[in-house]
MIDO-843937 format. One line per 8 residues: number of its first residue (from 1); their letters; for each residue x, y, z of N, C-alpha, C. Coordinates in steps of 0.1 Angstrom, whole numbers, plus 5000, padded with zeros to 4 digits. Last residue first. Example, Ala and Ser with C-alpha at 12.3 -4.5 7.8 and 13.67 -1.06 7.14 Angstrom:
2
2 = sa = 5128:4978:5071:5137:4989:5071:5129:5000:5079 | 5132:4943:5078:5123:4955:5078:5132:4967:5078
// end
This chain:
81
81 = xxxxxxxx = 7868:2902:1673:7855:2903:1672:7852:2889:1668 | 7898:2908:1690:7882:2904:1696:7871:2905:1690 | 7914:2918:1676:7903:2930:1679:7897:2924:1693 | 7930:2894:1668:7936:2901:1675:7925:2913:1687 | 7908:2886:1650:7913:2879:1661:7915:2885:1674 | 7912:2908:1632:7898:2906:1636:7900:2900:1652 | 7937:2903:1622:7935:2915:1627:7923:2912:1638 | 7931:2879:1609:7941:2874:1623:7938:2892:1629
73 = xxxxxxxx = 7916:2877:1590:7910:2875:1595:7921:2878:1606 | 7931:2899:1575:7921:2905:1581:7916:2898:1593 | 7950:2882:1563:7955:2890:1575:7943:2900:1581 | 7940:2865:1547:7944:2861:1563:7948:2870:1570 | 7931:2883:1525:7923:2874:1535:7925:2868:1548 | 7956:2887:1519:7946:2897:1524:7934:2894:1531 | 7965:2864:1509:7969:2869:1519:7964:2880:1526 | 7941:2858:1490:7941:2846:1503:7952:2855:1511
65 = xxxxxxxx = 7919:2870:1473:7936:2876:1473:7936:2871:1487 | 7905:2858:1441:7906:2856:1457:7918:2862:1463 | 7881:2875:1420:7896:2869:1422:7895:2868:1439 | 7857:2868:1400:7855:2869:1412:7874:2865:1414 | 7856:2863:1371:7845:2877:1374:7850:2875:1391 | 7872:2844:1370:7869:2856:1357:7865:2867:1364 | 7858:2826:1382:7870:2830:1384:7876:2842:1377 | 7837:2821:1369:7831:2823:1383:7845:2831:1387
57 = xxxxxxxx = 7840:2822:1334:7840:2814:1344:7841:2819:1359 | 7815:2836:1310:7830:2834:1320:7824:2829:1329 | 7796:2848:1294:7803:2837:1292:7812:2837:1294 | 7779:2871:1306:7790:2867:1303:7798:2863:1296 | 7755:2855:1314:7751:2859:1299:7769:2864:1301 | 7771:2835:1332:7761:2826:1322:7761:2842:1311 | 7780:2855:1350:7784:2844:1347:7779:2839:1331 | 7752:2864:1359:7762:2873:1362:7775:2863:1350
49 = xxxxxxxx = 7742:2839:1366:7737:2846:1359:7742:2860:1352 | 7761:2834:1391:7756:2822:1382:7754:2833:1369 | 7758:2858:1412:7769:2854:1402:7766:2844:1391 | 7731:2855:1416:7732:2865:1412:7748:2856:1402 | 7731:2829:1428:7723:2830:1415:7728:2841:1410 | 7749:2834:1448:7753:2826:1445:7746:2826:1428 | 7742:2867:1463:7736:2857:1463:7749:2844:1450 | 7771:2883:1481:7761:2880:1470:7759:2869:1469
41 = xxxxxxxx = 7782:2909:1506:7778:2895:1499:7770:2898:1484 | 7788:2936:1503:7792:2925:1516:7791:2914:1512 | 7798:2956:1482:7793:2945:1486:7798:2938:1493 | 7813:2973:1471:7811:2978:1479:7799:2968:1483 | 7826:2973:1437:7832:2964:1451:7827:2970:1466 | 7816:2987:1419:7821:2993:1429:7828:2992:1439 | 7801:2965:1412:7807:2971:1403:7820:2980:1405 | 7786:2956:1433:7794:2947:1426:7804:2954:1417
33 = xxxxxxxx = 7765:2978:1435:7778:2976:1444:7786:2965:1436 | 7756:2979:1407:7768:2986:1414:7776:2985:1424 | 7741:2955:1406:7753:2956:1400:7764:2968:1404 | 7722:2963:1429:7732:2952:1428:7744:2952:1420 | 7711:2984:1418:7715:2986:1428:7730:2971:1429 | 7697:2974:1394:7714:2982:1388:7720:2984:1405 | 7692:2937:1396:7686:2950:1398:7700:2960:1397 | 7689:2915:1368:7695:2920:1384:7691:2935:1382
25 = xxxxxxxx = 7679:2915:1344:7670:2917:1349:7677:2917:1369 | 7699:2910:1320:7697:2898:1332:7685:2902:1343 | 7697:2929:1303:7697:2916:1297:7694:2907:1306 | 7699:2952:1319:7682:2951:1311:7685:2937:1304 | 7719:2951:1334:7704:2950:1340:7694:2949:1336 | 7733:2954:1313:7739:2943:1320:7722:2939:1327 | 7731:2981:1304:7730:2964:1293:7729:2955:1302 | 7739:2995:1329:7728:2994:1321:7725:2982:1310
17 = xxxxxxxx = 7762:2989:1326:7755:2985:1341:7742:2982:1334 | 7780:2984:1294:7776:2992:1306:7769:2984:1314 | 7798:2969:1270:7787:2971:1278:7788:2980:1290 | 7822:2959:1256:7819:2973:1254:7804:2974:1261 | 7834:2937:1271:7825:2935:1262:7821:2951:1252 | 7852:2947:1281:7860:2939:1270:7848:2939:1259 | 7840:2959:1299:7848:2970:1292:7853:2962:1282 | 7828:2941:1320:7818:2950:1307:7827:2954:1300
9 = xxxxxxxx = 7849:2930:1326:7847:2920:1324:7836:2929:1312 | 7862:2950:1339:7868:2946:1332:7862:2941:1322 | 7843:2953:1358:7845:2965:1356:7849:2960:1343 | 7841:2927:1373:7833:2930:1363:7836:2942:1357 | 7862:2917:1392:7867:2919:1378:7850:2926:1372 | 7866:2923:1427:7854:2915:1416:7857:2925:1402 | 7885:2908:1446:7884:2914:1435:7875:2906:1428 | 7885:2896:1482:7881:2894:1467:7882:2907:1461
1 = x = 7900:2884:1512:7894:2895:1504:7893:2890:1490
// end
């Protein structure tokens, strides 16, 4: 599982969704889920750029929680999926 820090990451800056989409030109659908954490994925540019006007590091904006991670994958296991 991941925590995506941007909530943080605007609030330091004093920005909103809106700054964010009119400076980088991602679309606000994307930033909300990202915002929201209700994304399944994302493109790799998206984060770069997401990143880059920022100025943070990939780890900043994206945390890894590796035991939450393994215990979904072994549930999954367990499912059969």
């Amino acid at each position: 599982m991941v925590d995506i820090n941007l909530p943080v990451l605007l609030a330091q800056r004093r920005m909103t969704i809106s700054d964010l989409h009119r400076a980088t030109g991602i679309s606000r659908t994307t930033i909300i889920s990202l915002y929201y954490e209700r994304a399944k994925g994302v493109k790799f540019t998206t984060l770069s750029i997401i990143c880059k006007y920022l100025k943070c590091e990939i780890g900043e904006l994206i945390k890894f929680k590796e035991e939450e991670a393994l215990d979904e994958y072994q549930n999954r296991e367990l499912d059969g999926a």
